[in-house]
DOZANU-321670 format. One line per 3 residues: number of its first residue (from 1); their letters; for each residue x negated, y, z negated of C-alpha. Coordinates in Angstrom, 1 decimal. Last residue first. Layout:
<recs>
NUM	a	X/Y/Z | ...;
</recs>
This chain:
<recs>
477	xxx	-149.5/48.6/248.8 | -149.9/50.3/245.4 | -150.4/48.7/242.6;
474	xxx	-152.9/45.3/244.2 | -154.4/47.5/246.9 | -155.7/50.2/244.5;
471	xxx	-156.9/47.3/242.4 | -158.8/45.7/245.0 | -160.1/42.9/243.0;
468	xxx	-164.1/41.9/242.3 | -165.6/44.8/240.1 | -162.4/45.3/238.3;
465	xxx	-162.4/41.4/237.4 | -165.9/41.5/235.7 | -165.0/45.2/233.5;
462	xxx	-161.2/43.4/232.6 | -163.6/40.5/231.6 | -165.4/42.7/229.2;
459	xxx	-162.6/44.5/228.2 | -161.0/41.9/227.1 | -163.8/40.3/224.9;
456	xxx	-165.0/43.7/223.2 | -161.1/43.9/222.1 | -161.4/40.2/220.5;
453	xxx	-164.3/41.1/218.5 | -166.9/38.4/217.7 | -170.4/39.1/216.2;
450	xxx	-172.7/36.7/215.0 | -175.3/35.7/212.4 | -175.6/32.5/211.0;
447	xxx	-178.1/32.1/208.4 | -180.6/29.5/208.9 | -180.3/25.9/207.8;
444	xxx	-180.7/24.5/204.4 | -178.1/22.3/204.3 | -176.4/23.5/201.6;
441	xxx	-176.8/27.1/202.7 | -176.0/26.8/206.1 | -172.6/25.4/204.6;
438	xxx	-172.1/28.8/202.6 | -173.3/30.5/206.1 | -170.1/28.6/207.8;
435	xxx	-167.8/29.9/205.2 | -169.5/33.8/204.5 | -169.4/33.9/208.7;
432	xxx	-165.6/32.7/208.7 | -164.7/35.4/206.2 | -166.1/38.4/207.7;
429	xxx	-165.4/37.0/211.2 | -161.6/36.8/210.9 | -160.8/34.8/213.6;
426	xxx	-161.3/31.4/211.7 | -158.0/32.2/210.2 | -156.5/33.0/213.4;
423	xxx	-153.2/30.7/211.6 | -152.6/31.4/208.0 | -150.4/28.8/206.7;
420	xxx	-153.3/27.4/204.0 | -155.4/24.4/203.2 | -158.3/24.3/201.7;
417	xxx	-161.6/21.9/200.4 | -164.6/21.4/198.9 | -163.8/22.6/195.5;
414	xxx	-159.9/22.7/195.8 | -157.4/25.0/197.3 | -153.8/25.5/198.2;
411	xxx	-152.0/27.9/200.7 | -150.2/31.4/200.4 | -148.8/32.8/197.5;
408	xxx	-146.7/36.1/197.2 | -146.5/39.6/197.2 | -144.7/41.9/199.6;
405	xxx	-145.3/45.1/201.1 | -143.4/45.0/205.0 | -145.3/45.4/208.1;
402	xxx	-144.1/41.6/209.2 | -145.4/40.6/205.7 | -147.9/42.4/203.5;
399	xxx	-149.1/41.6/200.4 | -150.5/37.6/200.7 | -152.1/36.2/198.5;
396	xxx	-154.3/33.2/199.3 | -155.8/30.2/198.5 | -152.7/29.2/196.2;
393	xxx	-153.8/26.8/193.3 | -150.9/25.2/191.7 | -149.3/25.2/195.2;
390	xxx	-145.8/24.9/196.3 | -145.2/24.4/200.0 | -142.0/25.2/201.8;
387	xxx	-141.0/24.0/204.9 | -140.6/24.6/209.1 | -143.4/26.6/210.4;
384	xxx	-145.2/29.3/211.9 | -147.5/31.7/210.0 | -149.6/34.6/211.4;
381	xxx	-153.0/36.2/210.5 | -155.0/38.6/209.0 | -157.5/38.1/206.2;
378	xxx	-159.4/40.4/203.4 | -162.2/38.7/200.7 | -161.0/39.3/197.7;
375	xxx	-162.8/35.6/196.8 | -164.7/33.8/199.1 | -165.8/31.2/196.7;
372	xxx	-163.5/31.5/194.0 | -160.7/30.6/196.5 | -158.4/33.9/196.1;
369	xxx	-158.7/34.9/199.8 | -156.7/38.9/200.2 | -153.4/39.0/202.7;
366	xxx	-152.0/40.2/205.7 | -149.4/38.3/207.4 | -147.3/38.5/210.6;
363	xxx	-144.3/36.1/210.1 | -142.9/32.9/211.1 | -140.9/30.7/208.5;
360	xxx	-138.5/28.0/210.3 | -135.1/27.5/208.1 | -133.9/24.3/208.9;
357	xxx	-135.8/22.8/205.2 | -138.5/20.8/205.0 | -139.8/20.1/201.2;
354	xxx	-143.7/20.5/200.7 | -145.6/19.7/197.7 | -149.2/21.2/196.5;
351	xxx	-152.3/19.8/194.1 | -154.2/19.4/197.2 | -156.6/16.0/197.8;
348	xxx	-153.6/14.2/198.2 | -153.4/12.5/201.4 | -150.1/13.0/201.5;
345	xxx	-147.0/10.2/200.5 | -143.6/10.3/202.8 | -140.3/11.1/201.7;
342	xxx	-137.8/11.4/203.8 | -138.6/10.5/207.7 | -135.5/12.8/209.4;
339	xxx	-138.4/14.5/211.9 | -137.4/18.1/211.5 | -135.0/18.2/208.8;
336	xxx	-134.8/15.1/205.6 | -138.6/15.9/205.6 | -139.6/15.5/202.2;
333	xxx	-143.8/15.9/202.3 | -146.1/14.5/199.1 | -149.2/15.2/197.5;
330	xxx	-150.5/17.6/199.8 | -153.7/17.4/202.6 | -150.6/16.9/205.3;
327	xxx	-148.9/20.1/204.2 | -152.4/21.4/205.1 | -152.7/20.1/208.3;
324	xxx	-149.2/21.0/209.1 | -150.3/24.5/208.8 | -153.9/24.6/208.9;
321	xxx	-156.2/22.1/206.8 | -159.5/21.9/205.9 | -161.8/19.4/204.1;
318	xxx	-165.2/20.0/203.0 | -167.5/16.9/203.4 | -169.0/16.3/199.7;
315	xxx	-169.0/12.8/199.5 | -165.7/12.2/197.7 | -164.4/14.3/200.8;
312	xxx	-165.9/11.9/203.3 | -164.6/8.5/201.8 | -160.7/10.3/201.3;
309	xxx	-161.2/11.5/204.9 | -162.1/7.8/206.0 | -159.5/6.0/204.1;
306	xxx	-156.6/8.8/205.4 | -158.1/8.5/209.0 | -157.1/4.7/209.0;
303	xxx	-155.0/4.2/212.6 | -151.4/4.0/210.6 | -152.1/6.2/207.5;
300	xxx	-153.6/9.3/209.8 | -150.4/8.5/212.4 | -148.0/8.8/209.5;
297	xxx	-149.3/12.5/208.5 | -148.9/12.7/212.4 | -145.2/11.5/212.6;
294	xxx	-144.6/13.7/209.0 | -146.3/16.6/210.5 | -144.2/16.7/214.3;
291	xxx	-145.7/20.5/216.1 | -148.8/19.5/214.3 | -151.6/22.0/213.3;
288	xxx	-155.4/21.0/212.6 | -156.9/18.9/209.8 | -160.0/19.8/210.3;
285	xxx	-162.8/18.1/208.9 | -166.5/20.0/207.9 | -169.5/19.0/207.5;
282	xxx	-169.5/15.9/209.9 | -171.8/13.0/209.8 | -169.3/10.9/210.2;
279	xxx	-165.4/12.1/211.6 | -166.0/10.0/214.4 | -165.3/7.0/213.2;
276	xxx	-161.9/7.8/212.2 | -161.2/7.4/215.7 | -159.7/10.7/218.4;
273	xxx	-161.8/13.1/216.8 | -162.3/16.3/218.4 | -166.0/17.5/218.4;
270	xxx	-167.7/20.7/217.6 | -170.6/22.0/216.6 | -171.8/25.7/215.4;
267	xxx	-175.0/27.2/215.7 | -173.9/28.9/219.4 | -171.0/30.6/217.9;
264	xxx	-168.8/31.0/221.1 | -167.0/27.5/220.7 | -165.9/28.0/217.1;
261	xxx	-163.8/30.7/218.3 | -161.5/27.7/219.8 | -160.2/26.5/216.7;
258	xxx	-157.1/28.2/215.7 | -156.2/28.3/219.3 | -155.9/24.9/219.3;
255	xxx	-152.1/26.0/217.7 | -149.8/22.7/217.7 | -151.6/19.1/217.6;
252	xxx	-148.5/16.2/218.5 | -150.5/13.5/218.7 | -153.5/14.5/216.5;
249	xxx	-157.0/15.4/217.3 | -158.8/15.7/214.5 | -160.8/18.6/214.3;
246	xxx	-164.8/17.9/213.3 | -166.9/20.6/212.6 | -170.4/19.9/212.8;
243	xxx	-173.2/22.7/211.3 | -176.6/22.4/213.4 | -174.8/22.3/216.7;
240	xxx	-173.2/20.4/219.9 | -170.6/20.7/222.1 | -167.2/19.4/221.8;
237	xxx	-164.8/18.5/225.2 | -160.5/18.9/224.4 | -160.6/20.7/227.6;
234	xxx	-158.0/23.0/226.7 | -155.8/23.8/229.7 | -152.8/22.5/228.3;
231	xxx	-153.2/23.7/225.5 | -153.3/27.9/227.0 | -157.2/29.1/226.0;
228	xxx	-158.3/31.6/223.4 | -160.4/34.3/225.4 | -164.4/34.0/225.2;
225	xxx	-164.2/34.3/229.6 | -166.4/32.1/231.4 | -166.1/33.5/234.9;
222	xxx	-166.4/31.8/238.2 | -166.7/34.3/241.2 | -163.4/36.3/241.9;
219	xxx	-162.4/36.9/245.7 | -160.2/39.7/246.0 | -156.5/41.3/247.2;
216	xxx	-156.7/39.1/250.9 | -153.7/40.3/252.4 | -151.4/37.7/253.5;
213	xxx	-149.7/38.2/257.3 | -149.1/34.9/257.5 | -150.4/33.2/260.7;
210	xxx	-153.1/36.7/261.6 | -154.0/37.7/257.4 | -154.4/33.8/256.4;
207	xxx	-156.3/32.6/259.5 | -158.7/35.7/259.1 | -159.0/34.7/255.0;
204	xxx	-160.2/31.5/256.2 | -162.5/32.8/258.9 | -164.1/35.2/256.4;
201	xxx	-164.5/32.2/253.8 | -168.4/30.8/254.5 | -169.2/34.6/254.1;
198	xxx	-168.5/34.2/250.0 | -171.4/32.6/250.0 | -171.1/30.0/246.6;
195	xxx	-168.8/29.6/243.5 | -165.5/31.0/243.3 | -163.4/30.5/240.0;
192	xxx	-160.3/32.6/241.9 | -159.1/33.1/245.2 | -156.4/36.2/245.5;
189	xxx	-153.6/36.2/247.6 | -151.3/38.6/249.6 | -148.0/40.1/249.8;
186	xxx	-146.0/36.9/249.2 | -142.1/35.8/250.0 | -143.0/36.5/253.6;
183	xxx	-143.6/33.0/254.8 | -141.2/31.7/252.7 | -140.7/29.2/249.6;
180	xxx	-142.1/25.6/250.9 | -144.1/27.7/253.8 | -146.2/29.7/251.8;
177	xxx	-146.8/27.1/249.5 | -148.4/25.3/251.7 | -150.3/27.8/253.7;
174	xxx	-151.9/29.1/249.8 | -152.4/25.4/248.7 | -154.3/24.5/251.9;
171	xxx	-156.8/27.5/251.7 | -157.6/26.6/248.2 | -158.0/22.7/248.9;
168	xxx	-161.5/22.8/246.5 | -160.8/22.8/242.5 | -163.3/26.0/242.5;
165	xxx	-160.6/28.0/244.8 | -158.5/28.3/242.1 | -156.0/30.1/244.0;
162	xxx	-153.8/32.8/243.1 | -150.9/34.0/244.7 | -149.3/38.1/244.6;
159	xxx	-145.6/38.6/244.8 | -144.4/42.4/244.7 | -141.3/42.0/242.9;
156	xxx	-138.0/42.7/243.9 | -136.1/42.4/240.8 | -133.7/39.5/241.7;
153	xxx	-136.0/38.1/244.1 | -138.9/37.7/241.8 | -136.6/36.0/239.2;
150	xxx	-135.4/33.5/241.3 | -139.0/32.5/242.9 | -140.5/32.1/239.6;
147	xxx	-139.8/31.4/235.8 | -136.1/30.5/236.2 | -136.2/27.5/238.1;
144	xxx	-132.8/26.3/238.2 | -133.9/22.6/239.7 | -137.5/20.9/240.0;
141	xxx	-138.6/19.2/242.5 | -139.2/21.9/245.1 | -142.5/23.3/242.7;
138	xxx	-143.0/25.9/244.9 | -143.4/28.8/242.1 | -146.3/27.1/241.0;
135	xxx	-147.0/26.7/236.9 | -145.3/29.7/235.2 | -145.3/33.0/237.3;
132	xxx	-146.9/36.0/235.0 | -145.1/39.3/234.8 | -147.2/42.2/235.3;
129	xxx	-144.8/45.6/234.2 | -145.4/48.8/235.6 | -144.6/52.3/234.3;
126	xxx	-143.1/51.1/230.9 | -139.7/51.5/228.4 | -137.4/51.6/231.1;
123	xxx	-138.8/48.6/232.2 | -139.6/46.4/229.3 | -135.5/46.7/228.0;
120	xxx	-134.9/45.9/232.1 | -137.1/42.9/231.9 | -135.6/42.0/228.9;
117	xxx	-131.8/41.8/230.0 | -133.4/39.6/232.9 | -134.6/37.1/230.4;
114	xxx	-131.4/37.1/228.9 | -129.4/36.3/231.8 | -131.6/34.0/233.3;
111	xxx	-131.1/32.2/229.8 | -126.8/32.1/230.1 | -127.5/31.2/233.8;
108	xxx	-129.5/28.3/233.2 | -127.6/25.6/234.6 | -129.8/22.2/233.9;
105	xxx	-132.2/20.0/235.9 | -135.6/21.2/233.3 | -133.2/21.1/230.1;
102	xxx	-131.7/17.0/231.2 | -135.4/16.1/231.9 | -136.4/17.2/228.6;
99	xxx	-133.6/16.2/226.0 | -133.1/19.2/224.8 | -133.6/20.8/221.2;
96	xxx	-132.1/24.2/220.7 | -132.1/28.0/220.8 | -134.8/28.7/218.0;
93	xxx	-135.7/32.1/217.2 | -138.0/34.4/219.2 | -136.3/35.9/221.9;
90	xxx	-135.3/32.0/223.1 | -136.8/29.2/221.8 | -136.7/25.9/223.1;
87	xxx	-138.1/22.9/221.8 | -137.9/20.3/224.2 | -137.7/16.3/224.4;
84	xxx	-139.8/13.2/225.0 | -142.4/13.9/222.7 | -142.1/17.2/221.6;
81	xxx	-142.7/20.3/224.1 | -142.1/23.9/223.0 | -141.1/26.0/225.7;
78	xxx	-140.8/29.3/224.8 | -138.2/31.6/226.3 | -138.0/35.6/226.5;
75	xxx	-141.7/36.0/226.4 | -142.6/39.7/226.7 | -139.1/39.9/224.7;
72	xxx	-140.8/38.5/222.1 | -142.6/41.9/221.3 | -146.6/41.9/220.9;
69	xxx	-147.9/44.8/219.7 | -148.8/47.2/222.8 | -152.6/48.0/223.9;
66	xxx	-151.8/46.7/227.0 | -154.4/44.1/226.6 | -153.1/43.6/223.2;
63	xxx	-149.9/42.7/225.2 | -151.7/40.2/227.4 | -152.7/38.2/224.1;
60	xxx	-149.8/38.0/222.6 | -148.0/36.5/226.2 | -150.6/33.9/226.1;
57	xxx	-149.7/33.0/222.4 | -146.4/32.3/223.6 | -143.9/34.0/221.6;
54	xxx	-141.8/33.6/217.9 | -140.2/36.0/215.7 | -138.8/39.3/217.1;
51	xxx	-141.6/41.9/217.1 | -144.3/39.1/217.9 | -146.1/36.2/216.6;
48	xxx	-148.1/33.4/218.3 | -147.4/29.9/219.9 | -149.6/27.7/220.9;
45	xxx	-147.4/24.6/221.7 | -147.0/25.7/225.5 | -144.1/25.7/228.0;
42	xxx	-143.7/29.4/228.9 | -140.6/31.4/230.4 | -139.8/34.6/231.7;
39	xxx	-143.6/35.8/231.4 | -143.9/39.7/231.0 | -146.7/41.9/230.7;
36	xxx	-146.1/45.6/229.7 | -148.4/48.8/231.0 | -148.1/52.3/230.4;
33	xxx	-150.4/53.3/233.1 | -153.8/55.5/231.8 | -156.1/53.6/234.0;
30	xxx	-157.5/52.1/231.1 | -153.8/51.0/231.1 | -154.6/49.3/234.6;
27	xxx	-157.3/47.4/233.7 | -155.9/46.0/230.2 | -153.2/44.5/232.0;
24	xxx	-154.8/43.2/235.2 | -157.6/41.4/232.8 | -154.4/39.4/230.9;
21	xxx	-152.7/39.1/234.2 | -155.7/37.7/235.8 | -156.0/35.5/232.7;
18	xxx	-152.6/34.2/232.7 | -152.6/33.3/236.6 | -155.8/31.4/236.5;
15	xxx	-155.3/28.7/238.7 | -154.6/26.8/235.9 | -151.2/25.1/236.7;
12	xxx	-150.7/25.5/240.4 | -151.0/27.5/243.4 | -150.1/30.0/241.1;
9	xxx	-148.2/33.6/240.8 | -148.8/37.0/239.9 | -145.9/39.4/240.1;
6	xxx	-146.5/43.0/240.5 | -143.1/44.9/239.6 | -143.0/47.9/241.6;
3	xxx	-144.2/51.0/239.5 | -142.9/53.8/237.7 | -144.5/57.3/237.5;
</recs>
C-alpha cells in the first residue's frame, strides 16, 4: 500500500525534526511499512557513507532506522560549509565550491531537478517515504529554497511542524510560521522537549485547532537520546571522568560524530580544547577531523598546540588522530589541491606522508587492527577525504571495501599513539573497551565495562516517541 509523503518540518534549527524522523522511521517499519527517509538538502560537516559516495550522517542514521543501507539519494545535496564558501555535493560526488551567499540566492533548477528524480527512484521503491525539512521552511530571506515549501508542493506532502517547546515561544513560532507560508500549508504540529503539566497547554492547542485548523499529532517530554548529534547542534560541553580525553577543537573540525560515544560511558571524560592548556592532565589527545587540514595543521603551529602535544606525548599521553588528524600527526602534508598551501611540516610523531590530490577517497571499510596492542582485533568504518598517506607502520588492514575484497593499508602507528582514516572507530565497542581498559590499566583504575549498540539505541527512543505521538493520525489522516 503506498502512502502520502509525510513531511516533518521545523520552527527552527533543532527543533528536533531529524530525530522525530529518525524514531518515525524505525516506528513505522516495525509496523511492517517499507519505509525511506529523505532530506533534499543538508548543510552539515558530518558526513557518512552511502550507495553512491557521500551523505549526511543524519540521513545514515534514518536509513538504519528503516532497516535500509544508506543510498545518497536519501540525501541528494550535502552542504558542506568552509569558511566563507560551500562545498556541495550532489548524489554523492562533488558538484562544486560556491561562494556562500552567491549558492544560497542562486537558480536551482538543475538541483531541484535531481532531488525530485530521487524522490521518485525512493517512491517506487517504498510505501512511505519521511522526508526531513532543513532549518524552517519560513525562512523569507532566503531565495530558491529547495529543501522546504517547494518541494512539499511539488509532491503533495502531508506537512507536519515541530516545536521545541523547551526553548519557550512554541505557540508563537507555530502561528508565525503559519502565516509567513499559508495557513493551510500544515496538517498539524507536534511540540517537542516538553517539560512540566501538559494541562497548562489545552488552551493553546484549542487556539491552534479553532484559528488554524492544526491538529495537535503529540506532545513529546524531553528525551536524551544516545544518537550521534548534527554539528551544529553539538554542544561542544565535556563532562567529567576517571580516564580524560581531550579533542581539540579545531577551526574547521569535520565528523564530531567520531567522538560522541564517549559521552554515554560514564568512566570516561571529556573536554574540547580550545588552549593548549587544556590538553594537561589528559590521557588521551585527539586530534579530530578537519574539513581544511593544512589551515588547522597551521592553526596547531600558530596558537602552540604542536609544543604542548610534542611535551605530552614525550610523557606518555597517547596521541590520536582521525582523518585530517592523522595526516596532521605525519611528517609532512603537500597540498597543491584543497587549500593551495604546498608543503607544510607535521607534527611528526607518525612515520607517514600525505600528498593531496582532486581525487576525494570515501568508502565503506572493513578491516582487522595491526597495532601490537590490539592486534586482529576486527573494525568497521568509513573514510572521507582528499589525499594519500603512506605509512611505514599501517594500523590497519583493510579487506573489504564498498562490499568489495581488497587488501591494503590503513593508518600509522606508534607506541603511544595512532592515526588512521577509519571514522566510527570508537564505535566499535570491542576495540574501544580493550583501548580505554589498557589506560585503566596504567592508571590503576577499574575496568570499564559497557555495552553500546546503535540498534538497541533506536529502538529505544522509537519505544519513547510511540508512546507520545498519534501514529495512526500522523500516516493516515
Amino acid at each position: 500500500m503506498k502512502y502520502r509523503p509525510i513531511f516533518i518540518m521545523g520552527t527552527s534549527s533543532g527543533a528536533g525534526k531529524t530525530t522525530i524522523v529518525t524514531a518515525l522511521c524505525r516506528i513505522l517499519t516495525r509496523r511492517g511499512l517499507n519505509v525511506s527517509p529523505f532530506k533534499a538538502q543538508n548543510m552539515s560537516l558530518n558526513a557518512g557513507v552511502g550507495i553512491g559516495g557521500e551523505m549526511a550522517y543524519a540521513q545514515v542514521l534514518q536509513a538504519k532506522a528503516c532497516g535500509k543501507v544508506p543510498d545518497v539519494r536519501m540525501n541528494p545535496v550535502l552542504l558542506k560549509p568552509e569558511k566563507n564558501r560551500t562545498q556541495v555535493i550532489v548524489n554523492g560526488k562533488y558538484y562544486g565550491t560556491f561562494d556562500a551567499k552567491n549558492y544560497m540566492n542562486s537558480d536551482k533548477d538543475i538541483l531541484f531537478k535531481i532531488i525530485l528524480n530521487d524522490f521518485e527512484y525512493l517512491s517506487k521503491k517504498s510505501d512511505l517515504i519521511i522526508i526531513e525539512g532543513a532549518g524552517s521552511p519560513a525562512e523569507i530571506n532566503i531565495k530558491n529554497d529547495i529543501a522546504n515549501v517547494r518541494l512539499a508542493r511539488e509532491i503533495s506532502s502531508k506537512n507536519i511542524l515541530v516545536s521545541d517547546i523547551d526553548r519557550g515561544g512554541a505557540f508563537a513560532s507555530i502561528v508565525g510560521t503559519a502565516e509567513l507560508i499559508d495557513k493551510n500549508f500544515f496538517s498539524g504540529y507536534i511540540f517537542n522537549k516538553f517539560r512540566g503539566d501538559i494541562e497548562l497547554l489545552n488552551d493553546g492547542l484549542k487556539f491552534l485547532k479553532e484559528k488554524y485548523n492544526l491538529k495537535h499529532y503529540g506532545t513529546v517530554p524531553y528525551y536524551e537520546n544516545c544518537l550521534p548529534q548534527e554539528d551544529s547542534l553539538w554542544s561542544w560541553n565535556g563532562k567529567g571522568g576517571k580516564i580524560k580525553i581531550s579533542i581539540i577543537k579545531l577551526p574547521h573540525i569535520a565528523n564530531s560524530t567520531d567522538f560522541q560515544i564517549f559521552f554515554k560511558i560514564r568512566e570516561v571524560g571529556v573536554n574540547f580544547a580550545s588552549y593548549p592548556e587544556e590538553l594537561d592532565g589528559a590521557d588521551v589527545i585527539i586530534i579530530p577531523g578537519s574539513k581544511l587540514t593544512a589551515y588547522d595543521l597551521i592553526y596547531l603551529k600558530r596558537e602552540g598546540f604542536e609544543e604542548k602535544i610534542k611535551e605530552l606525548y614525550k610523557d606518555g599521553t597517547k596521541i590520536v588522530g582521525i582523518c585530517g588528524g592523522y595526516q596532521m600527526l605525519g611528517k609532512y602534508i603537500i597540498d597543491y589541491y584543497e587549500t593551495k598551501r604546498g608543503r607544510i611540516e607535521g607534527l611528526g610523531i607518525l612515520d607517514s606522508k600525505t600528498i593531496f590530490d582532486k581525487r576525494k577517497i570515501v568508502s565503506l571499510l572493513k578491516g582487522k587492527i595491526l597495532h601490537q596492542e590490539f592486534y586482529g582485533q576486527g573494525i568497521t568504518g568509513y573514510e572521507i577525504h582528499l589525499g594519500r598517506t603512506i605509512s611505514k607502520k599501517p594500523f590497519a588492514l583493510i579487506y573489504n571495501e564498498n562490499g568489495r575484497d581488497v587488501e591494503r593499508f590503513d593508518g600509522s602507528y606508534e607506541k603511544n599513539a595512532f592515526g588512521t582514516y577509519f571514522h566510527d572507530l570508537f564505535y566499535n565497542t570491542n576495540f574501544l573497551t580493550k583501548f580505554l581498559n589498557s589506560i585503566a590499566k596504567e592508571k590503576g583504575i577499574d575496568k570499564i565495562n559497557f555495552y553500546y549498540s546503535l540498534e538497541n539505541e533506536i529502538n529505544k527512543l522509537a519505544d519513547f516517541f510511540e508512546r507520545y505521538l498519534d501514529i495512526d493520525s500522523i500516516l493516515n489522516d
